[in-house]
Backbone as a chain_set.jsonl record, in Angstrom:
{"seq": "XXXXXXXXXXXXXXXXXXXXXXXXXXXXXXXXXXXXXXXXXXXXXXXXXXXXXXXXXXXXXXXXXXXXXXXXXXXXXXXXXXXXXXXXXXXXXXXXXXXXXXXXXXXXXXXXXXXXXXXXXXXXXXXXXXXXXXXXXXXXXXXXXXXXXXXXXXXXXXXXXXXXXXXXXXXXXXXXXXXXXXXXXXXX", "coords": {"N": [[71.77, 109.529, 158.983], [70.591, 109.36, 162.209], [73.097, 109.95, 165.422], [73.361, 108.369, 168.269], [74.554, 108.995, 171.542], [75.957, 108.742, 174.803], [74.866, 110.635, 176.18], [72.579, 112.317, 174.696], [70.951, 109.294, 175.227], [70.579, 109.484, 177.873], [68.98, 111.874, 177.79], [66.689, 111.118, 176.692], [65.901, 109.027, 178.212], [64.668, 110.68, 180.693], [63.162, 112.155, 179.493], [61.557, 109.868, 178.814], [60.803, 109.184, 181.373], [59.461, 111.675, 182.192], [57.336, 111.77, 180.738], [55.956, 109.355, 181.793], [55.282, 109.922, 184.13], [53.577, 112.216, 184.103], [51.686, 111.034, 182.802], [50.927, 108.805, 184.799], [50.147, 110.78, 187.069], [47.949, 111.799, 185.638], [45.857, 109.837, 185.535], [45.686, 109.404, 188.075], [44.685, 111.497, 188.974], [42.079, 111.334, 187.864], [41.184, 109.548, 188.334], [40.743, 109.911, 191.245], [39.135, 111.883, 190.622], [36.633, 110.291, 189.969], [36.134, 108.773, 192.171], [35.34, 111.236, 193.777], [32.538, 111.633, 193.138], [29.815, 112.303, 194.072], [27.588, 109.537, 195.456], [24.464, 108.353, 195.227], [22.406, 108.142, 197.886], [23.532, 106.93, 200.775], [23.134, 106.263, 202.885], [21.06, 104.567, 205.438], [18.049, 103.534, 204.909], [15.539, 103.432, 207.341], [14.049, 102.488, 210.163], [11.223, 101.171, 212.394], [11.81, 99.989, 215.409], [11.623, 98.162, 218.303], [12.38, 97.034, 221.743], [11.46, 93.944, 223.927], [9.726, 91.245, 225.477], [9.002, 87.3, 225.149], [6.033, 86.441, 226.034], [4.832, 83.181, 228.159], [3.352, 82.764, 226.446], [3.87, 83.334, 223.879], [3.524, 85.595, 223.004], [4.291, 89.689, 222.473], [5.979, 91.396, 224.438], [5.914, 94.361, 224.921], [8.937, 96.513, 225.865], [8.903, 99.272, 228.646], [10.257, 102.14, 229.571], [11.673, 101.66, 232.717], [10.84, 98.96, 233.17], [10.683, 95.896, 234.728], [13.142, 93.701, 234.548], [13.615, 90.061, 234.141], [16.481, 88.782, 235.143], [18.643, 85.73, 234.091], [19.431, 82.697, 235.271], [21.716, 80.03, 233.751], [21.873, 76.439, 233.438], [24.448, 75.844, 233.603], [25.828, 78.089, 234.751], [25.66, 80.603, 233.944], [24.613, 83.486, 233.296], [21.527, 85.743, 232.29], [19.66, 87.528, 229.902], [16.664, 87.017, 228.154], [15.498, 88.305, 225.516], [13.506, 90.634, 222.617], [13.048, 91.485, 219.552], [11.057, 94.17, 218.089], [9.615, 95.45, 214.979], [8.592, 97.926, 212.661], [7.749, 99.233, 209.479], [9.695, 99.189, 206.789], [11.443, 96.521, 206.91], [13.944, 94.044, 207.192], [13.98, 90.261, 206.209], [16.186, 89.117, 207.556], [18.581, 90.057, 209.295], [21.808, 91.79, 211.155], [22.207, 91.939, 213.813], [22.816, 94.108, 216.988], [23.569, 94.191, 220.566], [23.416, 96.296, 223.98], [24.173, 96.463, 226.962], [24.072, 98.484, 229.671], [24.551, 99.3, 233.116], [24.302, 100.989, 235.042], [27.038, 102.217, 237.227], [28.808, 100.916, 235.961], [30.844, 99.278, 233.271], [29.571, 98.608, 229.726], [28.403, 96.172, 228.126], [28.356, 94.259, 225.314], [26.804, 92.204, 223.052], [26.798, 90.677, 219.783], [24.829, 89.186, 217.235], [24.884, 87.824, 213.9], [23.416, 86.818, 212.604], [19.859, 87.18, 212.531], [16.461, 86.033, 212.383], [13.672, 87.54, 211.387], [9.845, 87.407, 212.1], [6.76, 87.677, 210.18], [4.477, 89.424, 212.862], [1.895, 90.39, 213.836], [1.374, 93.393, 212.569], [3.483, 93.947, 212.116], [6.841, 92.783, 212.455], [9.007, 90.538, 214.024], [11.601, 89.283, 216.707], [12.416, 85.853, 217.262], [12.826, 84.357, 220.767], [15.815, 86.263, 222.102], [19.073, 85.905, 223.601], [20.632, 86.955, 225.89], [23.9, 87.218, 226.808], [25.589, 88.272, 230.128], [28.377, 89.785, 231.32], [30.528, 90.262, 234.241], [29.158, 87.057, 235.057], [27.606, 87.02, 237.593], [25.263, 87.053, 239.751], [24.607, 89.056, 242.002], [26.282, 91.679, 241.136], [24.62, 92.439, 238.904], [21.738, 92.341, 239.627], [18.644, 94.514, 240.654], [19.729, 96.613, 239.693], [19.281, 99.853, 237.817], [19.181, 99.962, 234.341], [20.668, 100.322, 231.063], [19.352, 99.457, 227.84], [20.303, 98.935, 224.654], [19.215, 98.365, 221.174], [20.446, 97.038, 217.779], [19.118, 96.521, 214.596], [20.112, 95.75, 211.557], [20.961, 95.82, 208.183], [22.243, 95.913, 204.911], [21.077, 98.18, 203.981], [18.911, 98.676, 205.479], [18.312, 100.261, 208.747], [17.825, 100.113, 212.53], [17.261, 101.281, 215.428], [16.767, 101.337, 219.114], [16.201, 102.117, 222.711], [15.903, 101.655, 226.153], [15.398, 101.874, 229.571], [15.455, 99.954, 232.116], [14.724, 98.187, 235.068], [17.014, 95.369, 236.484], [16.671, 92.431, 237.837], [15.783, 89.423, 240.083], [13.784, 87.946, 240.339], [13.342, 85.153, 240.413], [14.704, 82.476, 241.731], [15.179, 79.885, 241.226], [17.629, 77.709, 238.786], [17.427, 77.854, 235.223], [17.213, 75.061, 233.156], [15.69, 74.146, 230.603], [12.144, 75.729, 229.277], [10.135, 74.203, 230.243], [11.321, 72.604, 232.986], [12.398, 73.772, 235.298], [14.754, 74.02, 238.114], [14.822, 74.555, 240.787], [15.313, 75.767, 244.172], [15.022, 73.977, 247.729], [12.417, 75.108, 249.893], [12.845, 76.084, 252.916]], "CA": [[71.312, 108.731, 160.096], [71.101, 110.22, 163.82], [73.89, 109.244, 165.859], [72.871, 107.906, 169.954], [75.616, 108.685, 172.225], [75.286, 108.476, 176.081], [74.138, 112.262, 176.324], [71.0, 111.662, 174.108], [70.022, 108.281, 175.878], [70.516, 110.294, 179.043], [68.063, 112.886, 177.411], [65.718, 110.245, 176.164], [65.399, 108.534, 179.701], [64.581, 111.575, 181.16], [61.758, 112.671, 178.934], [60.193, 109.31, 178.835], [60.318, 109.203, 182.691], [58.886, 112.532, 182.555], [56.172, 111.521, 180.513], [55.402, 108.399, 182.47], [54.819, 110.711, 185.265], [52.31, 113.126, 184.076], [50.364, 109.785, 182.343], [50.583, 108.57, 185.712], [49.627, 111.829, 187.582], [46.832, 111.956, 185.121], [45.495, 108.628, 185.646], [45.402, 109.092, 189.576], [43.798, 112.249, 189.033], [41.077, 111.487, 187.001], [40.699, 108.295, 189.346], [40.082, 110.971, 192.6], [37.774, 112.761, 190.48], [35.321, 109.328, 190.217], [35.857, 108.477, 193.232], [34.676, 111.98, 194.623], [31.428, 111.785, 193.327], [28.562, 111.65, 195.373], [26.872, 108.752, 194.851], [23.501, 107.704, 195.41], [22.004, 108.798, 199.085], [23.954, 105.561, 201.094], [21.912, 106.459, 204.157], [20.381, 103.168, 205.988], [16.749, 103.249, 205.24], [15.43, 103.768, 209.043], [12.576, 101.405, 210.303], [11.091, 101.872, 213.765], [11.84, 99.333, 216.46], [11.303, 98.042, 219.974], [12.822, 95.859, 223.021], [10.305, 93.95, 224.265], [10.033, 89.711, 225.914], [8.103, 87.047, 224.722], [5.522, 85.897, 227.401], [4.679, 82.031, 227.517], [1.98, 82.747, 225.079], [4.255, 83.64, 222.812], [3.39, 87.305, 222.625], [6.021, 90.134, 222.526], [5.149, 92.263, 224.948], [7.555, 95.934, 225.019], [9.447, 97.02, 227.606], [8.859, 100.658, 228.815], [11.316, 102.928, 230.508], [11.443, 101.374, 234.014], [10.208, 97.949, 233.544], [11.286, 94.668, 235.337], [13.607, 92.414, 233.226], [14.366, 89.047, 234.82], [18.532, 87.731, 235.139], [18.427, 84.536, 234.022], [20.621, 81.557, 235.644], [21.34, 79.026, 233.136], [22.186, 75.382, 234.331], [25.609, 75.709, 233.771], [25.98, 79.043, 235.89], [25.878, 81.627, 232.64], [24.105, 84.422, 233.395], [21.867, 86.305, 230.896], [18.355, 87.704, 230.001], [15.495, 86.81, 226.875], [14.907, 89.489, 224.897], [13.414, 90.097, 221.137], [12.975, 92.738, 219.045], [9.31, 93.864, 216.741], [10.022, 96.685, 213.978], [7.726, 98.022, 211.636], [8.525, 99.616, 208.203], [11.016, 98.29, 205.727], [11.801, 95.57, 207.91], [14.331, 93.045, 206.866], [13.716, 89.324, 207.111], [17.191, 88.707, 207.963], [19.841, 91.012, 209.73], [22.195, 91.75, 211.98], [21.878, 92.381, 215.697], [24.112, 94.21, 218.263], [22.598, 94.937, 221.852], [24.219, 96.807, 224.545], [23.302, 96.544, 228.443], [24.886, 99.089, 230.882], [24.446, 99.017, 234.606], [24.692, 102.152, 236.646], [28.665, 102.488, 236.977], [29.448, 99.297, 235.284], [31.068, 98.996, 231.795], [28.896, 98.121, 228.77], [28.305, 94.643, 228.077], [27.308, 93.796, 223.934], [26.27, 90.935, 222.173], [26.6, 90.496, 218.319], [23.92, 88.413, 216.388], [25.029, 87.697, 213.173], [22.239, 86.159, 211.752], [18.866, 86.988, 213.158], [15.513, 85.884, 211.609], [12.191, 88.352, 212.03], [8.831, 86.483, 211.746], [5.278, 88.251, 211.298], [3.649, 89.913, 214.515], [0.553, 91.219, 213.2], [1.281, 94.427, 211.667], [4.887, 93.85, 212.357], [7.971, 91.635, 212.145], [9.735, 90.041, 215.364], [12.423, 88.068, 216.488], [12.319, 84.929, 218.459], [13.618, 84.963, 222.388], [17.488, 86.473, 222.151], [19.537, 85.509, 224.54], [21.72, 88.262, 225.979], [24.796, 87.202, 228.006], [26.12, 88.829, 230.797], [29.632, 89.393, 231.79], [30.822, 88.568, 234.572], [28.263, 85.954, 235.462], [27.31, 87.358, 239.007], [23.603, 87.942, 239.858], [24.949, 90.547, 242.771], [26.59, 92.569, 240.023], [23.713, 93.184, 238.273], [20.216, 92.276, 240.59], [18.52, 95.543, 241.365], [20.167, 98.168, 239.463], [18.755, 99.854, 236.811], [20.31, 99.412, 233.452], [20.071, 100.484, 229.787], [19.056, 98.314, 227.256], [19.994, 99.224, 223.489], [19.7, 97.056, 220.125], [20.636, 97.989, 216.816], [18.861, 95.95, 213.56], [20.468, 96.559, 210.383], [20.935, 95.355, 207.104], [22.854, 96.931, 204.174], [20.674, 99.059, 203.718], [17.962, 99.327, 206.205], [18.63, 99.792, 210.547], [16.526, 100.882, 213.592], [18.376, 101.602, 217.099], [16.23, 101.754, 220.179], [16.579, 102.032, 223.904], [15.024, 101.472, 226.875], [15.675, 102.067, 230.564], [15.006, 98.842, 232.703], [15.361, 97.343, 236.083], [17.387, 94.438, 236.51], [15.803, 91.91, 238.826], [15.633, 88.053, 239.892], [12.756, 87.506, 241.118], [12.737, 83.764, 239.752], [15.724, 81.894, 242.012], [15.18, 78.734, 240.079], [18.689, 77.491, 237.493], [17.069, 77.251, 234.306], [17.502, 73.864, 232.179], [14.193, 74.391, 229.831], [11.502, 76.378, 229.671], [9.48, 73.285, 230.955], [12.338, 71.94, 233.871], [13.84, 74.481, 235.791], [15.791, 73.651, 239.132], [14.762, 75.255, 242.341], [15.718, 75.417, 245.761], [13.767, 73.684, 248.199], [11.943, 75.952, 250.619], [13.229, 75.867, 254.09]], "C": [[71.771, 109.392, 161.39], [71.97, 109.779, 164.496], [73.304, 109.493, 167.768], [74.612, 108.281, 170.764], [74.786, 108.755, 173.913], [74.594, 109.811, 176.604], [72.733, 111.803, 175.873], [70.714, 110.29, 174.792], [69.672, 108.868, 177.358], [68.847, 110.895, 179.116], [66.927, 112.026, 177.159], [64.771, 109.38, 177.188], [64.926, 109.417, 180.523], [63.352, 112.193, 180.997], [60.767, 111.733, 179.07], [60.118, 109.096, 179.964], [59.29, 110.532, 183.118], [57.341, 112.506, 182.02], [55.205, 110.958, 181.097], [54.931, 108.84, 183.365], [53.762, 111.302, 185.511], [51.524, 112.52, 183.39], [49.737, 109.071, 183.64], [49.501, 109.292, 186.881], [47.99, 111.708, 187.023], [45.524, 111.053, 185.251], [44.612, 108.622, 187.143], [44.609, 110.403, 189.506], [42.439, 112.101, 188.715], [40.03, 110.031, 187.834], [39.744, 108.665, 190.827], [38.796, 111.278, 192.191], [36.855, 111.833, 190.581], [35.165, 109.05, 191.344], [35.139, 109.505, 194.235], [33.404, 111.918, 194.265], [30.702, 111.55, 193.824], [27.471, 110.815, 194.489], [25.177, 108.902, 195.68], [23.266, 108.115, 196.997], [22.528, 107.002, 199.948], [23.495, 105.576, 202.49], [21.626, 105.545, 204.286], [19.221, 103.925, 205.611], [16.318, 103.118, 206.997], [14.088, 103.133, 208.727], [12.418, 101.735, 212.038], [11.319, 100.443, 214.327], [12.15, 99.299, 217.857], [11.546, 96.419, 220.973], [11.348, 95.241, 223.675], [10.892, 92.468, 225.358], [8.781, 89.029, 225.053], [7.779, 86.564, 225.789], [5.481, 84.242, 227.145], [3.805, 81.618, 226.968], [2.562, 82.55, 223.54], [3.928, 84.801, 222.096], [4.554, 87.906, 222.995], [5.002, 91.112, 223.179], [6.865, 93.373, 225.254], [7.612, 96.064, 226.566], [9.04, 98.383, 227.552], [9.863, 100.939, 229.738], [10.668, 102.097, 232.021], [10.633, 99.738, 234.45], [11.18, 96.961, 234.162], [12.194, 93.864, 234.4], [14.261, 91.587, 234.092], [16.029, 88.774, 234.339], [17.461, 86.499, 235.212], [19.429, 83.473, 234.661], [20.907, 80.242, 234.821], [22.447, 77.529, 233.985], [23.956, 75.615, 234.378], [26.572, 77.337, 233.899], [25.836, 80.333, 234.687], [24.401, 82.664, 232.978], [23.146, 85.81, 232.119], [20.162, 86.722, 231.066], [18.144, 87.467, 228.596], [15.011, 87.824, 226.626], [14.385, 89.309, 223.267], [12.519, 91.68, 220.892], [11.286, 92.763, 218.242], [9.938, 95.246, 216.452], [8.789, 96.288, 213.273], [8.567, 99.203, 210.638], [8.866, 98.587, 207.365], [11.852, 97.903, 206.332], [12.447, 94.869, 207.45], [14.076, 91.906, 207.072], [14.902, 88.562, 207.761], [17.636, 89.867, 208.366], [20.362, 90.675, 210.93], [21.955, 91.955, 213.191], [22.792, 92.279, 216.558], [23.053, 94.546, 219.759], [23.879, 95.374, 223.004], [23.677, 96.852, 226.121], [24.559, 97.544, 229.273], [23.869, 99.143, 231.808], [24.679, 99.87, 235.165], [26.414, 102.509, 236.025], [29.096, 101.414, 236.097], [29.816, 99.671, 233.638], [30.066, 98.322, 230.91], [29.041, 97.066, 228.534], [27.296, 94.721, 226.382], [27.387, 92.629, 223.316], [25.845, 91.134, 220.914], [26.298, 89.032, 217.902], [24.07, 88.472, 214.839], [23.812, 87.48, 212.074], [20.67, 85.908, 212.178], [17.392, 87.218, 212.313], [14.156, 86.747, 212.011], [11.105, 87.613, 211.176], [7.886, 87.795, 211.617], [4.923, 88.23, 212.409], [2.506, 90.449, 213.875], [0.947, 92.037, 212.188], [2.657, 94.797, 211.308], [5.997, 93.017, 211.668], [8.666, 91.727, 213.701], [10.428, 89.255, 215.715], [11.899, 87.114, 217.555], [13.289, 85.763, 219.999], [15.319, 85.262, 221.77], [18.183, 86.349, 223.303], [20.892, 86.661, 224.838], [22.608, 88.107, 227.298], [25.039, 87.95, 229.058], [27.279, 88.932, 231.39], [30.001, 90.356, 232.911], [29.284, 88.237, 234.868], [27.823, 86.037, 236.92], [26.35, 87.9, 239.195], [23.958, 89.215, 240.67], [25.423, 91.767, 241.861], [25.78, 93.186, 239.426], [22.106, 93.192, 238.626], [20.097, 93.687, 240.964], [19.098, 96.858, 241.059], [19.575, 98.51, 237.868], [20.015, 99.832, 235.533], [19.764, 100.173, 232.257], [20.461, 99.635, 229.127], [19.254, 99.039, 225.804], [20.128, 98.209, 222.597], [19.266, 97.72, 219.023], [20.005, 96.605, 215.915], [19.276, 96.375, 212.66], [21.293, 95.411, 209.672], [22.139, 95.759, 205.97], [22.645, 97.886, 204.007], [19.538, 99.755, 204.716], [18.941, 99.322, 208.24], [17.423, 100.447, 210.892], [17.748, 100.756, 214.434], [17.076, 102.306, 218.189], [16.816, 101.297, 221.161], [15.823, 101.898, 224.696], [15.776, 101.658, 228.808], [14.808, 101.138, 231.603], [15.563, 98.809, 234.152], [15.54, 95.907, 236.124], [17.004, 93.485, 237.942], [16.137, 90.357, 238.569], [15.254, 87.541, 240.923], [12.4, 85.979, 241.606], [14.512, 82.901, 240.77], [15.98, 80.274, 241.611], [16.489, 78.71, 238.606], [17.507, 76.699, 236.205], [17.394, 76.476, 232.995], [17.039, 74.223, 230.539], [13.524, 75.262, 229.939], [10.827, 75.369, 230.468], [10.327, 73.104, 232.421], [13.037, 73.101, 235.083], [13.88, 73.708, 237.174], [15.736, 74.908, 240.324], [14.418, 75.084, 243.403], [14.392, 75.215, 246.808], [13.169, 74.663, 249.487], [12.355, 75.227, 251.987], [12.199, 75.657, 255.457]], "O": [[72.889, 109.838, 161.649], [71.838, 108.57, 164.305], [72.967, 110.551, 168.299], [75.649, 107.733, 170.391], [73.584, 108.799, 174.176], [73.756, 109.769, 177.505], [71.949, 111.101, 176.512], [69.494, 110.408, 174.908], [68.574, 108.689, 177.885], [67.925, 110.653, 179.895], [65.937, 112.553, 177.666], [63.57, 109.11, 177.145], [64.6, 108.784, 181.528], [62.616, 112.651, 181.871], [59.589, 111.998, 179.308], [59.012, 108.571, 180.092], [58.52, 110.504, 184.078], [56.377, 113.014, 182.595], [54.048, 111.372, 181.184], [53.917, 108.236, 183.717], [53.055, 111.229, 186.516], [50.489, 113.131, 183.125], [48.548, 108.77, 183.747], [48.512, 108.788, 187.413], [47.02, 111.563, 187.767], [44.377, 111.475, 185.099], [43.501, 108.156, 187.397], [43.6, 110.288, 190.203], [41.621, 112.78, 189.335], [38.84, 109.719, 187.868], [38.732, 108.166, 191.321], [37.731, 111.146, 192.794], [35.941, 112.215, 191.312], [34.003, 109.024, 191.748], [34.512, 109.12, 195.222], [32.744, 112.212, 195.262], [30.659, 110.394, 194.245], [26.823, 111.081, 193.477], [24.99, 109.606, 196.672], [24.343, 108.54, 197.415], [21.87, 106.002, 199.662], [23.642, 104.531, 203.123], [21.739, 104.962, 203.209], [19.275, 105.102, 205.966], [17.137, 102.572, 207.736], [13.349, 103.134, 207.743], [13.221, 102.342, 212.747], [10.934, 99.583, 213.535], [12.774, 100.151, 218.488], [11.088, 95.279, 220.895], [10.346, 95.929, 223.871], [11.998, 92.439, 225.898], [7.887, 89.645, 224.471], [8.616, 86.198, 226.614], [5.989, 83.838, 226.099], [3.398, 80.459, 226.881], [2.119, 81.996, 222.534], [4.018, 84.983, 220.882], [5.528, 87.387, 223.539], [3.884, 91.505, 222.847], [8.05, 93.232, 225.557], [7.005, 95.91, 227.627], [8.786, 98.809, 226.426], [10.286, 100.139, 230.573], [9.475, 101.987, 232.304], [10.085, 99.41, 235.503], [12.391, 97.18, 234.117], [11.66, 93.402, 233.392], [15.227, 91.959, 234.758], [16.465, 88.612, 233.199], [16.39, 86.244, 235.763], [20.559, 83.725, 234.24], [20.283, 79.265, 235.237], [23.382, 77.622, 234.781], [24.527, 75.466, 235.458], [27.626, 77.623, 233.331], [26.193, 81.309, 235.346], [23.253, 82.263, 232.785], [23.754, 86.561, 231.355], [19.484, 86.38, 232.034], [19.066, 87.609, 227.793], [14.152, 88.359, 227.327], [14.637, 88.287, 222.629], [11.835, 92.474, 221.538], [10.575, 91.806, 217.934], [10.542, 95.981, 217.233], [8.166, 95.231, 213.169], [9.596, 99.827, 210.898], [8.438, 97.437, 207.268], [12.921, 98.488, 206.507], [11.655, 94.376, 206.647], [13.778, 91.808, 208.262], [14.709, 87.535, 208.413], [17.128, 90.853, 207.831], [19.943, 89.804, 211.692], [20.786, 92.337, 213.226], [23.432, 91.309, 216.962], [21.949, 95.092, 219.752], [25.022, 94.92, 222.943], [22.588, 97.4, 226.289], [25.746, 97.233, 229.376], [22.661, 99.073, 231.577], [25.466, 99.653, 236.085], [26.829, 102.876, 234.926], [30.202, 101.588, 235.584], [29.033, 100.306, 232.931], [29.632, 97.289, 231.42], [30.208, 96.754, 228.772], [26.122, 95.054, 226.223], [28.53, 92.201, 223.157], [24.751, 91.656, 220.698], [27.003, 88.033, 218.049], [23.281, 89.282, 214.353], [23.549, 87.997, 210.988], [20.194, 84.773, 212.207], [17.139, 88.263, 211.713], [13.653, 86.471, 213.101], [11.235, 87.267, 210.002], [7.938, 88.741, 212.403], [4.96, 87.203, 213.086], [2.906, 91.354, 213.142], [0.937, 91.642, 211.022], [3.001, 95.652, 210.492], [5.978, 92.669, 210.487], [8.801, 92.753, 214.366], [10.195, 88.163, 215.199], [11.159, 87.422, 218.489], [13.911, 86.799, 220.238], [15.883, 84.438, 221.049], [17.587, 86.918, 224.217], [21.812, 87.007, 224.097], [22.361, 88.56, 228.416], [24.241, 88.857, 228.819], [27.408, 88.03, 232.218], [29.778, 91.513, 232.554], [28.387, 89.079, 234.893], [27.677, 84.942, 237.462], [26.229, 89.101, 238.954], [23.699, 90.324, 240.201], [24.814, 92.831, 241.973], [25.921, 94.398, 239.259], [21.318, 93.918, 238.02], [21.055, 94.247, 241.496], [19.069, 97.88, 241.744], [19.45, 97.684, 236.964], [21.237, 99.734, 235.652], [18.625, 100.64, 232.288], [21.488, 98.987, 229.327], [18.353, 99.851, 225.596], [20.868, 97.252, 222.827], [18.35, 98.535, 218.911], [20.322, 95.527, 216.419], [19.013, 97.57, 212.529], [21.971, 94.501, 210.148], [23.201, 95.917, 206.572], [23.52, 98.736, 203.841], [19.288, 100.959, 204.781], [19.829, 98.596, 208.688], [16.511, 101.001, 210.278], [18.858, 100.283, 214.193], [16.59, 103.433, 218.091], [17.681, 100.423, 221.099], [14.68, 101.971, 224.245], [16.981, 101.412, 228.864], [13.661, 101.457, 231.915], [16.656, 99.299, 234.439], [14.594, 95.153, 235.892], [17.114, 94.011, 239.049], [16.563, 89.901, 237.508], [15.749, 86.994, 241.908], [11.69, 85.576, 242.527], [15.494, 82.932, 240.029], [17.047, 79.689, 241.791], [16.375, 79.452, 237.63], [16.983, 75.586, 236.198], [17.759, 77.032, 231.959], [17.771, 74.479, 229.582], [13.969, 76.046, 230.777], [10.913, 75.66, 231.661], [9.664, 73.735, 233.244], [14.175, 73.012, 235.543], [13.067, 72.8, 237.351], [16.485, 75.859, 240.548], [13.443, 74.423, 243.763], [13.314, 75.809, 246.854], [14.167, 74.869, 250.178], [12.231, 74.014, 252.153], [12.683, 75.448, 256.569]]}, "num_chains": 1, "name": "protein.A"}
């Protein structure tokens, strides 16, 4: 019968730590290797889309480089413009939505839409009016200067990202309640 003294348990702890090591090693290796493979092309699907407004027809009519986009005043002083997107392609009927407004010198201003629904447009898909804050809340700040306009749609799998180059304008000095109601000043 073998005899154990503290030498051999020494020796014994030693080997099976050394084992545990290179089972371990082996483990995390072989773990890298799955994880390096290239999977599947994880690329967004790309769909075409475009900034546009809806009129009070309820058409979406696009913006082009250099068009007018009203500031809005809402009753309780919030500052902001109606916008809405139309894509064609492999269009989602749900996704996300970021938009981005810069101003000349001014810092970027974005707005994240969590949950935005696209309807048929004819040949299309489109969202309702979006409402696109403005911070700060000061028509002088942003009346009259041109601006860029970007908004990103995207899905898990599908996006679009367009832009547009607008002038900011407020033409309309009326605080709007409603679309029906608004609130403006009486002529002098």
């Amino acid at each position: 019968m073998p005899r154990f003294d503290a030498r051999n348990d020494r020796v014994a702890a030693m080997v099976l730590a050394l084992v545990l090591a290179l089972v371990l090693a082996l483990v995390l290796s072989l773990g890298a290797c799955v994880a390096e493979q290239p999977a599947d092309d994880d690329s967004p699907i790309l769909f075409d889309c475009e900034l546009g407004e809806i009129d009070k027809a309820g058409a979406f009519k696009p913006l082009q480089d250099g068009a007018r986009v009203e500031l809005i005043v809402g009753f309780q002083g919030f500052l902001f413009m109606e916008l809405a997107v139309r894509a064609k392609g492999d269009v989602p009927d749900v996704t996300r939505a970021a938009f981005s407004v810069r101003a000349e010198e001014r810092n970027p201003v974005g707005t994240m839409k969590n949950r935005v629904k696209l309807a048929p447009d004819g040949d299309a898909m489109r969202t309702d009016k979006l409402v696109i804050f403005l911070n700060p809340a000061q028509v002088g700040m942003w009346k009259g200067r041109e601006a860029v306009l970007a908004a990103k749609l995207q899905d898990d799998t599908r996006k679009c990202v367009t832009v547009v180059q607008v002038d900011l304008v407020d033409d309309d000095a009326c605080i709007h309640v409603d679309d029906d109601k608004p609130i403006c000043p009486s002529p002098k």
